[in-house]
N, C-alpha and C positions, 0 to 999 in steps of 0.2 A: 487466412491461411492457418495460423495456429490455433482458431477455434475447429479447425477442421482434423487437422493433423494430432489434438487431442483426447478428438469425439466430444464434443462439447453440444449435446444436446438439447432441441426444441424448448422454450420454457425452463433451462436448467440456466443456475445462477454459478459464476465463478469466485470465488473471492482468490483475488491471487495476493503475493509479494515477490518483493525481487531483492534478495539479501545473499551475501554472504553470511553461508552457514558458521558462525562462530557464536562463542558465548556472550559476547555484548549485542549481538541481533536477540536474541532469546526468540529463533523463531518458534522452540517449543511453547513459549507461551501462547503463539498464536493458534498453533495444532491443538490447545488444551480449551481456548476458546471455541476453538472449532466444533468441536465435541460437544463441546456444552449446545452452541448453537445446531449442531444434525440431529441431537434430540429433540431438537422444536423443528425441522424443517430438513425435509426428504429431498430436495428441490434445488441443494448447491451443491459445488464440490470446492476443495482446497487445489490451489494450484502456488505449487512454490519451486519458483526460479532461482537458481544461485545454486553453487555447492560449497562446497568447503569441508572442516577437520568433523563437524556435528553431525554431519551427513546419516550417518549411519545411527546415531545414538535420537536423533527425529524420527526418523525412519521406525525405530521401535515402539518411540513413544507414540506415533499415531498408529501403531498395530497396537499399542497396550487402551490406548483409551477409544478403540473398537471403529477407529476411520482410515485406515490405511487404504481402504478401495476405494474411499472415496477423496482421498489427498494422493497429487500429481506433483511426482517430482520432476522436473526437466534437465534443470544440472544448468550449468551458468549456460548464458547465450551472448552473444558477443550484437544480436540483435532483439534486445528484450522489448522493444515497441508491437511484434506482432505480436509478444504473451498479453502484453499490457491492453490490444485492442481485440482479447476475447475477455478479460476481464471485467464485474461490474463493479467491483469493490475493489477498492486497494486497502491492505492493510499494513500496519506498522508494529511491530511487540517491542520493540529494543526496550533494552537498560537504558541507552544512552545514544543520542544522538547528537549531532550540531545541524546543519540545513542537510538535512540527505534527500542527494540527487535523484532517487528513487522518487521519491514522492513530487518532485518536479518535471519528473518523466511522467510520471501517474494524470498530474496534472494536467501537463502539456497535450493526454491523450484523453482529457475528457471526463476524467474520472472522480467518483466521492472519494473520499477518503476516511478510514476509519482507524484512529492511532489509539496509542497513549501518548498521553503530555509527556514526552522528552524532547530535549532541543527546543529547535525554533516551529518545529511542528505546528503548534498552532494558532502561530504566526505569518506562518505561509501561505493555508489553506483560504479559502473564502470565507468570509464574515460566518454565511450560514450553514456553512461546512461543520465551525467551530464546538458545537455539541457531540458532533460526534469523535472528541478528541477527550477521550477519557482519563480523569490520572492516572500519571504512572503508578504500573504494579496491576493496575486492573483489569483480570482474565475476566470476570464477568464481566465488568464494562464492557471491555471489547468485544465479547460476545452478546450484549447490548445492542450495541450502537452498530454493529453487522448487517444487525435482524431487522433494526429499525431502518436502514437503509434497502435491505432486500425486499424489506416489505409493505415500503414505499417508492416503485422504480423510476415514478413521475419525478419524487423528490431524487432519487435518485441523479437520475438524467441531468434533471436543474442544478444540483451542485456540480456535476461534472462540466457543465457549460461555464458555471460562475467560477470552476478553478481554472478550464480553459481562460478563460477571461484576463485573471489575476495574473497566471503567469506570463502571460503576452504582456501586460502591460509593468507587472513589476520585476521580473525575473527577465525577460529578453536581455539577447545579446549587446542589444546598441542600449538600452537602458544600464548597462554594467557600465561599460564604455564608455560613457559618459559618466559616470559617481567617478570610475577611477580619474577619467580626464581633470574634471575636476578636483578631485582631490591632490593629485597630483602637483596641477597649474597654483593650486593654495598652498602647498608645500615648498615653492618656487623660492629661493630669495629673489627679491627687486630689488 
């Protein structure tokens, strides 16, 4: 549906994110990668879900570094799972994270993932995901480890299966549910 409803065409790659637009997302950092990565490849577009206060001051920033036609804004969605299943890439720019549920939606839907090391980022992610989780601060990294996943979609695909994977088995609901049960029951006086 929403590879449809944003003209997401034949052979065209998406890298998307789903943030609240504020300044510890730093989705500019990822527009700035972006750029660096459309000058090596004609072949993706930017797609960024969320809105928020930075809206407009992104919005410039990818008309200043020459990709505003080709970066899609949608504005927050109350159901970001269809943006997430025209996506091939998920990305991450924050300053600063702790476990963000974004990326376990990303997961959940299949998807590589391509951050920087904040939070528990790359901790989450699958074993051979983990390369492509760049330090923080790093706009070319990330526009890296983008290129190297668009430009291997086999590899591609494969990570997306092995975070499906991960998150079923470490992130599920009854796998919570059981840590707190436990933890809990140990908490207990006898």
């Amino acid at each position: 549906r929403a590879a449809a409803e944003i003209g997401k065409r034949p052979g065209e790659y998406l890298v998307g994110t789903g943030a609240r637009l504020r300044p510890e997302k730093n989705v500019g950092r990822l527009v700035t990668a972006f750029a660096e990565l459309a000058r090596r490849r004609a072949d993706c577009r930017l797609l960024i879900v969320g809105d928020g206060p930075q809206r407009a001051e992104i919005e410039a920033l990818a008309k200043e570094r020459g990709v505003a036609e080709r970066t899609l804004f949608v504005g927050a969605s109350s159901e970001p799972e269809r943006y997430l299943a025209a996506m091939d890439v998920f990305a991450v720019s924050s300053d600063t994270e702790q476990m963000p549920l974004g990326v376990l939606e990303a997961m959940a839907s299949s998807l590589p993932v391509a951050s920087v090391d904040v939070g528990d980022i790359a901790q989450m992610v699958a074993e051979r995901n983990r390369p492509f989780i760049v330090p923080a601060g790093d706009t070319s990294g990330l526009a890296r480890a983008i290129d190297g996943l668009l430009g291997d979609p086999e590899l591609a695909r494969s990570l997306g299966r092995e975070n499906l994977e991960r998150v079923r088995s470490v992130y599920a609901l009854e796998t919570m549910i059981a840590v707190y049960d436990r933890i809990f029951s140990e908490a207990r006086p006898r």
